[in-house]
N, C-alpha and C positions, 0 to 999 in steps of 0.2 A: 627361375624364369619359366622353364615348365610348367611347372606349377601353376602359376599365373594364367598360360593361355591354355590351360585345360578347364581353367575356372569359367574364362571369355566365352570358349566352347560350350561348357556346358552351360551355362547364362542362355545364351544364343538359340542352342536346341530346346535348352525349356520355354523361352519365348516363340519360338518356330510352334512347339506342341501344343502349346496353349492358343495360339493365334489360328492355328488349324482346327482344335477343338470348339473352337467360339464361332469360327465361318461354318462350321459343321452343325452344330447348334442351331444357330440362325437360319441355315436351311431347310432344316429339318422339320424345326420341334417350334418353332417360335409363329406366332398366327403372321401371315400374309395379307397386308392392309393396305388400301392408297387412299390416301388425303386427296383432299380435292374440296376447292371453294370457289364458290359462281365468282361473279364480280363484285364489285364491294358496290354499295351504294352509299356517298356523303352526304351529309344533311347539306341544304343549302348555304348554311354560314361556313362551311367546311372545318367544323370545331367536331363533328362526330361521323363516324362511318359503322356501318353493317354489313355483314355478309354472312351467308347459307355454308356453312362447312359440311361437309359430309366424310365419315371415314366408313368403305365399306371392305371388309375382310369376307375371304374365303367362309370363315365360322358367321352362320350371319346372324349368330345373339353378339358378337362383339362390333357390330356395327353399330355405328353413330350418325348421327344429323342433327345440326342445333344450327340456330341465330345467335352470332355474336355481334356484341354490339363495344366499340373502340375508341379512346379519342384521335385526334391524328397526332395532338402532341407529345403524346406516350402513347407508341403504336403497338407496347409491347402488354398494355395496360387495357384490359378487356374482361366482358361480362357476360356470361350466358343466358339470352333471354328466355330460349325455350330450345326444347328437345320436339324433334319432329319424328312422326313414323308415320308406313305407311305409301309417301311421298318420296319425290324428287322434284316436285314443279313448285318451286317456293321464290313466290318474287319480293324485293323489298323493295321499297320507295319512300318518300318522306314526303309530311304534309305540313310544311312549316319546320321549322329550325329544333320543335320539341318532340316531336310525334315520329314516330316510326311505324308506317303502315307493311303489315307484312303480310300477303297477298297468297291464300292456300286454297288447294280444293276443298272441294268438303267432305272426302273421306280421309283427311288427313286426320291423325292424333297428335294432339300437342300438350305436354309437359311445358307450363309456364312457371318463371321465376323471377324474382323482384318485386314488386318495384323495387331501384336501388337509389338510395340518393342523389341527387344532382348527376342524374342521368335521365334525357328524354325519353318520354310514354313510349309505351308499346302498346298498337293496336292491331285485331287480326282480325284478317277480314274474310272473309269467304265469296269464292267466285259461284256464280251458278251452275248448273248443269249447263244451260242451252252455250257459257259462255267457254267451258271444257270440251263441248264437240268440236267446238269451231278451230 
């Protein structure tokens, strides 16, 4: 019977050491990052949605921004249209049920990808200067 709860014990402490290694870990050593996505914008038939994600970390080569584009009936079912840099003022909108206008200055960079099958255009637009002071 000893034996037994000296085994539970040491289970316990090795799980205790290990869970404190991993919280210690994760403080430490592992990059520091927050997600964050504007609002989604649906196309008018409400059959597709986009939205600006951005992840920016502490290290800023591990930082990310793209357009993602979703259905609503598999929300989990999505597609990277483009990679942004440069920016954070990135607007989406839709021009009809197939088109997705997506709305940057014009010193942004953008990595595009797709076309993808039976998934609405993507078009990107460029705002002017006089319309960025305003």
């Amino acid at each position: 019977m000893k034996r037994a709860i000296y085994i539970v014990v040491a289970l316990f402490a090795l799980i205790g050491v290990a869970y404190t290694g991993l919280g210690l870990y994760a403080t430490f050593f592992l990059p520091r990052c927050l997600l964050s996505s504007s609002a989604e914008a649906t196309s008018p038939d409400g059959q597709h949605f986009a939205v600006f994600q951005q992840t920016t970390c502490e290290d800023a080569s591990r930082s990310r921004a793209s357009v993602m584009m979703g259905r609503n009936s598999n929300r989990s079912e999505r597609v990277v249209l483009m990679e942004v840099k440069d920016t954070t003022d990135v607007r989406l909108t839709w021009d009809g049920n197939r088109d997705l206008i997506v709305v940057l200055p014009p010193s942004a960079k953008v990595e595009r990808y797709g076309p993808y099958d039976d998934w609405p255009r993507v078009k990107e637009q460029r705002r002017s200067e006089a319309s960025d002071a305003t």
